[in-house]
N, CA, C and O atoms as CSV, one atom per row, in Angstrom:
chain,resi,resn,atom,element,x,y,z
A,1,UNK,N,N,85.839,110.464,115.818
A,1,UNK,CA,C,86.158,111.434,116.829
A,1,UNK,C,C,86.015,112.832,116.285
A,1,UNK,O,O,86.004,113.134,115.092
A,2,UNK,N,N,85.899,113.696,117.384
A,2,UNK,CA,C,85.758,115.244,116.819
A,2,UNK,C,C,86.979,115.942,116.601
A,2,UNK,O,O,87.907,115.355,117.158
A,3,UNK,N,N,87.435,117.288,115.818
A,3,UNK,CA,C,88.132,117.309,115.244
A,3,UNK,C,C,88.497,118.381,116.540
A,3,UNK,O,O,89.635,118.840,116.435
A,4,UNK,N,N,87.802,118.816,117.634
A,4,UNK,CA,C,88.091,120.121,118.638
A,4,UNK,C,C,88.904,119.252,119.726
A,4,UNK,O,O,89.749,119.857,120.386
A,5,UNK,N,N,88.709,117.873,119.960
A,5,UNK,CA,C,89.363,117.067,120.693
A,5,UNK,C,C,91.210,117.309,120.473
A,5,UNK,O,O,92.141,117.595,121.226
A,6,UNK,N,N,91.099,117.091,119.419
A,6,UNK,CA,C,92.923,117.267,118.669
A,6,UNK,C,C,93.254,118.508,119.205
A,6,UNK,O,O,93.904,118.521,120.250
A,7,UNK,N,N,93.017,119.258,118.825
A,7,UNK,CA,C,93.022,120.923,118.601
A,7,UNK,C,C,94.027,121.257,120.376
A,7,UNK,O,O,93.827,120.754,121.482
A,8,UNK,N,N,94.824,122.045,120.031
A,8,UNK,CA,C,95.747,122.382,121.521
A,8,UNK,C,C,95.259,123.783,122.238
A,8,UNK,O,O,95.095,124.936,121.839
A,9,UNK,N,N,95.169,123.377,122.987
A,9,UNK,CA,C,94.410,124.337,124.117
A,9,UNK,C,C,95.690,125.161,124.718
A,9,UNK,O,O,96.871,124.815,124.676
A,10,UNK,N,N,95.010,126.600,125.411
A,10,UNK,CA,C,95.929,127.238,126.182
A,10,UNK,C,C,95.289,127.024,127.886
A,10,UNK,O,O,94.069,127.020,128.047
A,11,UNK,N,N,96.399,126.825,129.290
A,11,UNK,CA,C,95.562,126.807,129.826
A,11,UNK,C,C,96.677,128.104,131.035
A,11,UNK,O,O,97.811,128.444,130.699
A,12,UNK,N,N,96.070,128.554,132.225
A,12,UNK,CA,C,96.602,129.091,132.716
A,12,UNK,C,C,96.462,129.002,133.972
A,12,UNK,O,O,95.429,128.945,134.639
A,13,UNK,N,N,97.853,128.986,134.371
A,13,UNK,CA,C,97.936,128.097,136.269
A,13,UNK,C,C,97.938,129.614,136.885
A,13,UNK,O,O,98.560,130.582,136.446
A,14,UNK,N,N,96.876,129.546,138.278
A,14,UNK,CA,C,97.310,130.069,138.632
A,14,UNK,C,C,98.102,130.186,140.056
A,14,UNK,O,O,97.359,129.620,140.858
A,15,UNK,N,N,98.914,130.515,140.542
A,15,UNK,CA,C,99.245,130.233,142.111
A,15,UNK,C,C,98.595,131.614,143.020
A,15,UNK,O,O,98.264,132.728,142.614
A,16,UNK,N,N,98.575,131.064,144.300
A,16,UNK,CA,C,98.236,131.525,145.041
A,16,UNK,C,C,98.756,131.847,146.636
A,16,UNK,O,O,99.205,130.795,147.093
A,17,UNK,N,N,98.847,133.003,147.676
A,17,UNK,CA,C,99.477,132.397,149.036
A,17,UNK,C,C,98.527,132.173,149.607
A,17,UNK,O,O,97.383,132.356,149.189
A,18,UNK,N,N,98.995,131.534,151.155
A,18,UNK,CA,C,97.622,131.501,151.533
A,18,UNK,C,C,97.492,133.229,151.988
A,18,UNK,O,O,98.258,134.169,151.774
A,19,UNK,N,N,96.192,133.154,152.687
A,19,UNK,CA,C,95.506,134.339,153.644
A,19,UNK,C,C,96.395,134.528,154.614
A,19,UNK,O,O,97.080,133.533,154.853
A,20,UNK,N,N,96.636,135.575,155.320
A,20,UNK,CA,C,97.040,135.411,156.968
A,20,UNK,C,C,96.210,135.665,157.792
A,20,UNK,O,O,95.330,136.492,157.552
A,21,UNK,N,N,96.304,134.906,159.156
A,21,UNK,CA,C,95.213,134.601,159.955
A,21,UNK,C,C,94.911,135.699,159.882
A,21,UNK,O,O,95.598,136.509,159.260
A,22,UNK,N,N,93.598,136.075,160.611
A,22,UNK,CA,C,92.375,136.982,160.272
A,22,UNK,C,C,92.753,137.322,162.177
A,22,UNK,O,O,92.924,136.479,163.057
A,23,UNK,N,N,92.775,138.479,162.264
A,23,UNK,CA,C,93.273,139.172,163.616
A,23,UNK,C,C,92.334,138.661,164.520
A,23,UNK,O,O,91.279,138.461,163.918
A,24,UNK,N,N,92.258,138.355,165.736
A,24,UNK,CA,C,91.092,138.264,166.767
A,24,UNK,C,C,90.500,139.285,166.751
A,24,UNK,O,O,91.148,140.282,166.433
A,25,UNK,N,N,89.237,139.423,167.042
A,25,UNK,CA,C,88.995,141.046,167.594
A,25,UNK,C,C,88.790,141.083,168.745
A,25,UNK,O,O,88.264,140.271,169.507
A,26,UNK,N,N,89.401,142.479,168.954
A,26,UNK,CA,C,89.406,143.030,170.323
A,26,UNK,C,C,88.275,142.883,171.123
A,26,UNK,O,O,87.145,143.009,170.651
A,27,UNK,N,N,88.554,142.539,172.695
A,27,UNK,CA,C,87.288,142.230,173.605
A,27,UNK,C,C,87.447,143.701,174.330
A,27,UNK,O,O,88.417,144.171,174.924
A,28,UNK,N,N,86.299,144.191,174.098
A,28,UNK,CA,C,86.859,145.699,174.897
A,28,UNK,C,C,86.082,146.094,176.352
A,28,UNK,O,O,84.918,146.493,176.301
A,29,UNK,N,N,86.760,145.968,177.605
A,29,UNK,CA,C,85.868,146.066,178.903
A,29,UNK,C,C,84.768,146.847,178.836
A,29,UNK,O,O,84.582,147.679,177.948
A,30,UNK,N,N,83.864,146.571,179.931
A,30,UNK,CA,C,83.135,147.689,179.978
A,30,UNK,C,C,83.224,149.421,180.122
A,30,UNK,O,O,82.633,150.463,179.836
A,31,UNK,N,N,84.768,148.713,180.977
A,31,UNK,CA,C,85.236,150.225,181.448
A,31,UNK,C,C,85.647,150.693,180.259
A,31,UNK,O,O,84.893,151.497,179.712
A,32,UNK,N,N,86.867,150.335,179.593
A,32,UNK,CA,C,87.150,150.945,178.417
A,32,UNK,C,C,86.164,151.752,177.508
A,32,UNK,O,O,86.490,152.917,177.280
A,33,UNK,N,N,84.757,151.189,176.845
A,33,UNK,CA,C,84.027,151.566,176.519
A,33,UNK,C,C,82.961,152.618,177.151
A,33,UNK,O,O,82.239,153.357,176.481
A,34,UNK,N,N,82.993,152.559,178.308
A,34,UNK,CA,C,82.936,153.694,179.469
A,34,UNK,C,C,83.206,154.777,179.293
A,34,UNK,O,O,82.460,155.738,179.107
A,35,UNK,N,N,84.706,154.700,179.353
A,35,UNK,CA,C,85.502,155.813,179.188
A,35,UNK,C,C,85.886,156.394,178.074
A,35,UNK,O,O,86.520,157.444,178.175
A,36,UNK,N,N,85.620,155.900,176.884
A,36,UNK,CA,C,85.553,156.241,175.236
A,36,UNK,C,C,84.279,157.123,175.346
A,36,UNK,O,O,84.283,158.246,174.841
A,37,UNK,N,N,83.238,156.662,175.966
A,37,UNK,CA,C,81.616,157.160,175.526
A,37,UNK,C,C,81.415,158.117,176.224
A,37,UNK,O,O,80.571,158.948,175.889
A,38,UNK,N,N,82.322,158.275,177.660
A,38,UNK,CA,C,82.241,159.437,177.992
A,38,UNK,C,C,83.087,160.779,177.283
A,38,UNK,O,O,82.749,161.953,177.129
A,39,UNK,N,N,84.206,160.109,176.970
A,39,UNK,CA,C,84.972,161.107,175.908
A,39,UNK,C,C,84.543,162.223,175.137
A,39,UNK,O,O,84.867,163.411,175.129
A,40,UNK,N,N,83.207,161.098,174.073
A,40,UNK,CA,C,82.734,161.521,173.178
A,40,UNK,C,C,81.709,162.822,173.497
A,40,UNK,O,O,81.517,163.766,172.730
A,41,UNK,N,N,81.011,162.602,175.016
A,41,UNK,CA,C,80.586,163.624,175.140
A,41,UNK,C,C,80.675,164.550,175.985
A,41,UNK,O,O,79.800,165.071,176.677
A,42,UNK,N,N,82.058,164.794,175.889
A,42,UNK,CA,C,82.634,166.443,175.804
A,42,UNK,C,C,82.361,167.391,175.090
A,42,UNK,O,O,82.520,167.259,173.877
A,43,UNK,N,N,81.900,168.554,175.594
A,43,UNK,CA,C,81.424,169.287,174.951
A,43,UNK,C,C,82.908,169.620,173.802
A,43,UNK,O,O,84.085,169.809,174.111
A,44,UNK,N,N,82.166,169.585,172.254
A,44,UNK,CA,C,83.373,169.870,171.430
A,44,UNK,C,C,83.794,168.374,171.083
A,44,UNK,O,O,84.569,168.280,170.131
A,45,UNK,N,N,83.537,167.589,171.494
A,45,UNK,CA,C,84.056,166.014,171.096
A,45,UNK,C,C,83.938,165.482,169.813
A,45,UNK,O,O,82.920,165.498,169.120
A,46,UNK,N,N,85.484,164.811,169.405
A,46,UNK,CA,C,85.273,164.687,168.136
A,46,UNK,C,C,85.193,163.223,168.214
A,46,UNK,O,O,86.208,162.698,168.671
A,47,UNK,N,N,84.128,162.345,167.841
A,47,UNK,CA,C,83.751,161.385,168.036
A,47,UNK,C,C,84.800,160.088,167.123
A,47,UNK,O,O,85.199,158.987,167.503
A,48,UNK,N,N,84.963,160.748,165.946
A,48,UNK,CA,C,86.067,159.819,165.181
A,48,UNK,C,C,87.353,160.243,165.502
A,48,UNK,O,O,88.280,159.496,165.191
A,49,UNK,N,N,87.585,161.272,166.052
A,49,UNK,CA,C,89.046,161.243,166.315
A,49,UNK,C,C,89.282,160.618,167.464
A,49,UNK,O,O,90.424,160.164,167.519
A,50,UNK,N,N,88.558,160.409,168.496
A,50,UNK,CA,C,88.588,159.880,169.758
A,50,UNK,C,C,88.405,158.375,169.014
A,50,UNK,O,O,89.495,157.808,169.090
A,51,UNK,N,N,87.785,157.844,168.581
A,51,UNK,CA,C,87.941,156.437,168.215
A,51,UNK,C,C,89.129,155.871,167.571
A,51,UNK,O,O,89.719,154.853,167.932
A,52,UNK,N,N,89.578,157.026,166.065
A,52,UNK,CA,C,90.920,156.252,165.860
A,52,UNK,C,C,92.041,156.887,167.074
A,52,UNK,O,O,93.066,156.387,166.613
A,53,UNK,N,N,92.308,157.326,167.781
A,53,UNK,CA,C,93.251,157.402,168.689
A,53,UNK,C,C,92.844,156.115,169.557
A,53,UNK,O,O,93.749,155.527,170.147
A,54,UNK,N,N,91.808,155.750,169.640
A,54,UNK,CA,C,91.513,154.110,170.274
A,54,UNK,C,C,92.185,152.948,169.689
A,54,UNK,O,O,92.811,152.033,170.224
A,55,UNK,N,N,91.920,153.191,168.508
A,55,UNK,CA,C,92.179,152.025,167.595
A,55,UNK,C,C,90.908,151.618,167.145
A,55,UNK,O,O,90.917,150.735,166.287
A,56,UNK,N,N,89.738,152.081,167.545
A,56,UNK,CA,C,88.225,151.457,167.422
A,56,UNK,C,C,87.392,151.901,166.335
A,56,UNK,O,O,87.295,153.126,166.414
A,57,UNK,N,N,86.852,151.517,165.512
A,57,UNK,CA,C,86.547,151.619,164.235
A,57,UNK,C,C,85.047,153.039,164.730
A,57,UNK,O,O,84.320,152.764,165.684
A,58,UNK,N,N,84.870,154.127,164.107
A,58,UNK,CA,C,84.025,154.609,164.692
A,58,UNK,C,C,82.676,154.645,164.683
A,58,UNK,O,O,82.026,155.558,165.193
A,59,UNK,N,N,82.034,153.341,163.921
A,59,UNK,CA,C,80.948,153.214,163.412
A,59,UNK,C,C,81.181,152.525,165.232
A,59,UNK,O,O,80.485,153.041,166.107
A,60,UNK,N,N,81.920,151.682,165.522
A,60,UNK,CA,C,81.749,150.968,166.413
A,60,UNK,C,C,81.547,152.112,167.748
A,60,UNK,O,O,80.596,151.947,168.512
A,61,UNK,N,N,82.274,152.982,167.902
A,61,UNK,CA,C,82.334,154.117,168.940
A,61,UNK,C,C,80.752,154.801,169.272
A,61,UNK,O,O,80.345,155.129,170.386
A,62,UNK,N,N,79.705,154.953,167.446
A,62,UNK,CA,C,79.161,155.471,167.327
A,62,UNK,C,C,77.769,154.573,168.118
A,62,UNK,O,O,76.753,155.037,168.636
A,63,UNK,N,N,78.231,153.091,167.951
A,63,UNK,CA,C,77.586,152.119,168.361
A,63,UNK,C,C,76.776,152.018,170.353
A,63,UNK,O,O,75.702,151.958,170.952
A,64,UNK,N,N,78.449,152.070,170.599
A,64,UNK,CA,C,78.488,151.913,171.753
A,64,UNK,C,C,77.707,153.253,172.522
A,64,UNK,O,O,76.838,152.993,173.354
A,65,UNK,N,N,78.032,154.638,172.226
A,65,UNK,CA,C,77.364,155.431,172.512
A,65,UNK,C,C,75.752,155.344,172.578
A,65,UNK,O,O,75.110,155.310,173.628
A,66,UNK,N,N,75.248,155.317,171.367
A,66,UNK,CA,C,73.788,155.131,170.693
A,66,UNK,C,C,73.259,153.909,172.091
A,66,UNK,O,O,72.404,154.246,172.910
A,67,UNK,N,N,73.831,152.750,172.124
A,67,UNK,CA,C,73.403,152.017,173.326
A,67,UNK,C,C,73.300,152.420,174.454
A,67,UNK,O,O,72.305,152.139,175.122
A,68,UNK,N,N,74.315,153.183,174.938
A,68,UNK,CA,C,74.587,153.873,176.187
A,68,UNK,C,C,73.206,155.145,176.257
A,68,UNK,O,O,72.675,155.293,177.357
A,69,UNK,N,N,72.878,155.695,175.494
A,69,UNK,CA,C,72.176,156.589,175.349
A,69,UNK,C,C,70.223,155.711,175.389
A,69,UNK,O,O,69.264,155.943,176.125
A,70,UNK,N,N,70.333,155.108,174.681
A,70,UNK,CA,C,69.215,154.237,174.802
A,70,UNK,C,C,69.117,153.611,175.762
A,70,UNK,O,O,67.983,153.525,176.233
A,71,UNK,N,N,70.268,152.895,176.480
A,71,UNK,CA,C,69.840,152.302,177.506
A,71,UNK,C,C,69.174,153.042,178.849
A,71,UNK,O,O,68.407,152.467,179.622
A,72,UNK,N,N,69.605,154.393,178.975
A,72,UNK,CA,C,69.226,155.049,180.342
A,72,UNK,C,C,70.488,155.624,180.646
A,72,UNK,O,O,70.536,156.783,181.056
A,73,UNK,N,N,71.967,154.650,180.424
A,73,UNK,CA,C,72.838,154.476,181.002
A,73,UNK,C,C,73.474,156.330,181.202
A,73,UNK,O,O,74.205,156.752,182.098
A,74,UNK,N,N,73.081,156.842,180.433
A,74,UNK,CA,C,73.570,158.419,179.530
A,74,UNK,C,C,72.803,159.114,179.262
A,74,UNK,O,O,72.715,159.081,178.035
A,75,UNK,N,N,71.882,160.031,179.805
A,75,UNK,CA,C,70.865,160.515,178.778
A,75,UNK,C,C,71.032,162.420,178.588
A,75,UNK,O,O,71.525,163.091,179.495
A,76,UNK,N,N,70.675,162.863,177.654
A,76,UNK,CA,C,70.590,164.101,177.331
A,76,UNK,C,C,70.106,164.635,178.090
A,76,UNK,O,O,69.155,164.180,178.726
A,77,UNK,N,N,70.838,166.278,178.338
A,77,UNK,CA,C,70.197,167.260,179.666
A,77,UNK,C,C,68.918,168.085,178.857
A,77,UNK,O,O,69.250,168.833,177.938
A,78,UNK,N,N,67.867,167.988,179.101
A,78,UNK,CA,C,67.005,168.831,178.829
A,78,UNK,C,C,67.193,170.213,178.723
A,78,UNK,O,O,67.228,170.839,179.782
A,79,UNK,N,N,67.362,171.023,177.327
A,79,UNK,CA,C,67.643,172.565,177.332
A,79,UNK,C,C,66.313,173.687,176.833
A,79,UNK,O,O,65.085,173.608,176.807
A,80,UNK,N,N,66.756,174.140,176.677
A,80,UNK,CA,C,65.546,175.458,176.631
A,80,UNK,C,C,65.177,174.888,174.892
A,80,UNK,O,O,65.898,174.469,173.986
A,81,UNK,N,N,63.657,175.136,175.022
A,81,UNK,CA,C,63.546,174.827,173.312
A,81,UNK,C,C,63.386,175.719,172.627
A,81,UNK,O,O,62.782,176.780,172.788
A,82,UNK,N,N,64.231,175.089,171.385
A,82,UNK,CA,C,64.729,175.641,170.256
A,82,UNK,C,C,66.278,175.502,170.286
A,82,UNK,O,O,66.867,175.974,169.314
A,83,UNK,N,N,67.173,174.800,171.467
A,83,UNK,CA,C,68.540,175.130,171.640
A,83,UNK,C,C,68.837,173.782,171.565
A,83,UNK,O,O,68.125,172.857,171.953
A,84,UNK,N,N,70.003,173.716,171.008
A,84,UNK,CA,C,70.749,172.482,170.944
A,84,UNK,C,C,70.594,171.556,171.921
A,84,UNK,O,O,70.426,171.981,173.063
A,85,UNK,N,N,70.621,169.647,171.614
A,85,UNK,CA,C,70.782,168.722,172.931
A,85,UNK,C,C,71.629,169.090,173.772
A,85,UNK,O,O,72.272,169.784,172.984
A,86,UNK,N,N,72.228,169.217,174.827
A,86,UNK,CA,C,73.609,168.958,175.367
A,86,UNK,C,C,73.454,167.686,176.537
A,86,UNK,O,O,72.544,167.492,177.343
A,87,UNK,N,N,74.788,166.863,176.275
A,87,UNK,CA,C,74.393,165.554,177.728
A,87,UNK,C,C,75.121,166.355,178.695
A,87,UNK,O,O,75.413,167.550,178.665
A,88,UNK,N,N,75.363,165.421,179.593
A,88,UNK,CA,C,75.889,165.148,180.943
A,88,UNK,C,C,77.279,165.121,180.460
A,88,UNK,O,O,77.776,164.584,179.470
A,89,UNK,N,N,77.985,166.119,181.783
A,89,UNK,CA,C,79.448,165.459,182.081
A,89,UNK,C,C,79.437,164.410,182.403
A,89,UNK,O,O,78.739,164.145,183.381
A,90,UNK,N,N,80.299,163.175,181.653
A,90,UNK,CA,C,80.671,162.287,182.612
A,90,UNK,C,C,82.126,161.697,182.810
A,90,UNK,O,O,82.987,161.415,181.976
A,91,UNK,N,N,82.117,161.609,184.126
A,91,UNK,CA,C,83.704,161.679,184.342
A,91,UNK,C,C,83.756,159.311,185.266
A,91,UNK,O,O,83.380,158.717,186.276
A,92,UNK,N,N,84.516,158.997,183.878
A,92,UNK,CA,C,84.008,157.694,184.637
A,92,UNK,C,C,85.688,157.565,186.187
A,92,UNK,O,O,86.824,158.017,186.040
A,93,UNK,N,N,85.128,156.811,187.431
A,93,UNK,CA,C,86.133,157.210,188.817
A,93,UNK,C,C,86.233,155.975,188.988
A,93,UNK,O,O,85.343,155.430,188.335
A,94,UNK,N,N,86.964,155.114,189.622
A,94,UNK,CA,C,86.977,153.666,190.263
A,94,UNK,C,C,86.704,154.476,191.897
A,94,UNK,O,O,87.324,155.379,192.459
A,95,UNK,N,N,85.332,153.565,192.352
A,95,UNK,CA,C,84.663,153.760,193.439
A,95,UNK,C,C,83.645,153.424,193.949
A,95,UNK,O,O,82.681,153.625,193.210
A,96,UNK,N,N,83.388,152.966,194.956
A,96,UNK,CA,C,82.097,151.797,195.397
A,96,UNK,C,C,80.962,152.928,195.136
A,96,UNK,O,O,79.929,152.531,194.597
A,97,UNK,N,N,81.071,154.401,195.492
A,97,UNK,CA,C,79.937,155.342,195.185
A,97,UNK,C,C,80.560,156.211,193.740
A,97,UNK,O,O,81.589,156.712,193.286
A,98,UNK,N,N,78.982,155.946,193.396
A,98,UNK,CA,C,79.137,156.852,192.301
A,98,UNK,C,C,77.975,158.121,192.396
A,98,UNK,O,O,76.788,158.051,192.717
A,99,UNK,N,N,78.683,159.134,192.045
A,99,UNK,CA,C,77.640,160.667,191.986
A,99,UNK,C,C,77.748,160.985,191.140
A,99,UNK,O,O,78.813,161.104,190.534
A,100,UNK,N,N,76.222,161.355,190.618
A,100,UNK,CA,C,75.699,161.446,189.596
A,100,UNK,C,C,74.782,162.950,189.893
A,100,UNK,O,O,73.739,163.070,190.537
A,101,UNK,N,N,75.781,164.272,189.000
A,101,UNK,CA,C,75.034,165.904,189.299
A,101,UNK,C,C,73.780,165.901,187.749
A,101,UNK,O,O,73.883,165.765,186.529
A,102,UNK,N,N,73.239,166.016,188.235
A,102,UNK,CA,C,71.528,166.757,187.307
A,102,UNK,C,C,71.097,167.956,187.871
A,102,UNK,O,O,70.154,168.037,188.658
A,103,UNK,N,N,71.766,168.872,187.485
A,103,UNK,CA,C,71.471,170.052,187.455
A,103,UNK,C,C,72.200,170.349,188.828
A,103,UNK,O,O,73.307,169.936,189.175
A,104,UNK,N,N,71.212,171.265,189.621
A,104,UNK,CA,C,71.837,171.047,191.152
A,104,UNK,C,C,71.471,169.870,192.119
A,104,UNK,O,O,71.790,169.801,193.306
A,105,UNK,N,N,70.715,168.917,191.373
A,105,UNK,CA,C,70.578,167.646,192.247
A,105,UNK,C,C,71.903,166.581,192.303
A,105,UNK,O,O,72.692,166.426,191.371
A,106,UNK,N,N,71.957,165.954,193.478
A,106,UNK,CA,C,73.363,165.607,193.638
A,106,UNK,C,C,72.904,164.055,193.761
A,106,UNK,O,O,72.517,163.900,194.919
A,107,UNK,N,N,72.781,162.719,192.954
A,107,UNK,CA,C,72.629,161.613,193.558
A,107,UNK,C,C,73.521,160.604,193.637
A,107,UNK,O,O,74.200,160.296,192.658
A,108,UNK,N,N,73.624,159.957,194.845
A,108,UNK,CA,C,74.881,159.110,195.167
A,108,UNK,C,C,74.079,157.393,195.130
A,108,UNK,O,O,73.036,157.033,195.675
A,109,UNK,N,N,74.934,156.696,194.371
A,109,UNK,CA,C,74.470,155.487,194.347
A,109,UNK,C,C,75.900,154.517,194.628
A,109,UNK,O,O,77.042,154.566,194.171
A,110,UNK,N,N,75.159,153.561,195.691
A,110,UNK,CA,C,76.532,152.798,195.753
A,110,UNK,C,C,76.522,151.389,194.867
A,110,UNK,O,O,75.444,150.806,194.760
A,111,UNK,N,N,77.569,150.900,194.306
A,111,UNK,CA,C,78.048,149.773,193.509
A,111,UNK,C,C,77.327,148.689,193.630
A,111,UNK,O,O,77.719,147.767,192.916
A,112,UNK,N,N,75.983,148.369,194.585
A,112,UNK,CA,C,75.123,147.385,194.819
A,112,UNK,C,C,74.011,147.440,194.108
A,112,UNK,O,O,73.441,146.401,193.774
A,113,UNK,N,N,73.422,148.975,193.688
A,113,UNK,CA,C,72.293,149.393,193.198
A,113,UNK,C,C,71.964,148.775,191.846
A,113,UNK,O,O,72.759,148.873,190.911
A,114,UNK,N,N,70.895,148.193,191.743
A,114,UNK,CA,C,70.425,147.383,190.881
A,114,UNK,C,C,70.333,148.894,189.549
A,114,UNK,O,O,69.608,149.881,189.675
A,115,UNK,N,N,71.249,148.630,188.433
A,115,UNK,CA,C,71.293,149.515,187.085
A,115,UNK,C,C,69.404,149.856,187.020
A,115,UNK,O,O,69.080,151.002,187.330
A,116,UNK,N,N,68.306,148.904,186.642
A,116,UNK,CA,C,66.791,149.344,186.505
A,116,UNK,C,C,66.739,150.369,187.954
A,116,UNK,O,O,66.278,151.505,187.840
A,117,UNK,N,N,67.010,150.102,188.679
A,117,UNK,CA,C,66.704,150.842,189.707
A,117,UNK,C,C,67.235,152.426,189.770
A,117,UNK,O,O,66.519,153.416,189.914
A,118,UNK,N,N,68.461,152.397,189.647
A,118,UNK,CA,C,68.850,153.416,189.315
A,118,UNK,C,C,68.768,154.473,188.458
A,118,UNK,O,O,68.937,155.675,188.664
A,119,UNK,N,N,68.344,153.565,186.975
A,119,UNK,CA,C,67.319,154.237,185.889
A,119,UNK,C,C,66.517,155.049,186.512
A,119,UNK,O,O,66.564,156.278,186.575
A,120,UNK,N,N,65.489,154.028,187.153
A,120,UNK,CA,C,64.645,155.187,187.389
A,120,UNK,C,C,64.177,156.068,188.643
A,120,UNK,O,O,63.169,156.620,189.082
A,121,UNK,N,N,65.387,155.884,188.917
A,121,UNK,CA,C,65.483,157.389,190.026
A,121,UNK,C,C,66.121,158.312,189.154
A,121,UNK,O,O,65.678,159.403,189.514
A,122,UNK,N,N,66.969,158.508,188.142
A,122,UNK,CA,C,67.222,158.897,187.470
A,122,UNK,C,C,66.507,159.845,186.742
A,122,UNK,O,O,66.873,161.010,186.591
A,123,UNK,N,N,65.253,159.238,186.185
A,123,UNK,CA,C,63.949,159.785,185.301
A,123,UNK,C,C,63.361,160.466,186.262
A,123,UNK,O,O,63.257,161.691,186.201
A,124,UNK,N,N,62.995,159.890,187.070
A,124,UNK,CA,C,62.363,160.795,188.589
A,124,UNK,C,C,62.894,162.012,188.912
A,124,UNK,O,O,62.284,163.064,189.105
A,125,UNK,N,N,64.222,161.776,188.965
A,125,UNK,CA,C,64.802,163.443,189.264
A,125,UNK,C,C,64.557,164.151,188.329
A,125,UNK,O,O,64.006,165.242,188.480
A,126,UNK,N,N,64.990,163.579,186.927
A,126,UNK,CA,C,64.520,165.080,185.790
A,126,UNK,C,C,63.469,165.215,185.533
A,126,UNK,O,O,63.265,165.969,184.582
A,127,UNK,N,N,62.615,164.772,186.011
A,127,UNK,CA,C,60.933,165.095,186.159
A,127,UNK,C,C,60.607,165.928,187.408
A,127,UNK,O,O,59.579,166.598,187.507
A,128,UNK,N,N,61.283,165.864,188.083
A,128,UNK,CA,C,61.048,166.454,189.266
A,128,UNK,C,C,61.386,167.880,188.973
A,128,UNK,O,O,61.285,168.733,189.854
């Protein structure tokens, strides 16, 4: 036999607790996220302070916006060039019509209107 077999070892236990459950995450409405993304663009909006007063992580805030903005849903007001972006007020209302001001154009869409559709009347007006 080998002579390292004999030989006394050190060994070291260690304990452990468990984890605690891992939080659900939050399901956040549409509206909610609505009304965060419109927040943000207030003129002067502080995009992470409006998120942690949410509770919402602001990469996530930064998320939801960036979509909203890509989608059509939000888009930037066209300004004189050389001058800063600025968007749209938006003020989110519970209401079968929604009005939507671009400039002095006034458009009213009611709660049936297919979102593509509305897009692009949307684009139409600021082309117009």
């Amino acid at each position: 036999m080998s002579d390292t077999v004999n030989q006394p070892r050190a060994f070291e236990i260690l304990t452990a607790e468990p984890v605690k459950k891992r939080r659900k995450p939050r399901d956040w409405s549409d509206d909610e996220k609505a009304r965060l993304v419109a927040e943000t663009l207030l003129p002067g909006a502080n995009v992470s302070g409006i998120a942690r007063s949410a509770g919402v992580d602001p990469s996530q805030l930064y998320g939801w916006r960036r979509k909203a903005l890509s989608s059509g849903a939000v888009t930037p007001l066209p300004g004189a060039t050389g001058s800063e972006v600025r968007f749209a007020r938006v003020e989110p209302v519970a209401s079968p019509v929604v009005e939507i001001v671009i400039g002095d154009i006034l458009v009213r869409a009611a709660s049936d209107v297919a979102p593509e559709h509305l897009a692009k009347v949307l684009q139409a007006v600021r082309l117009a």
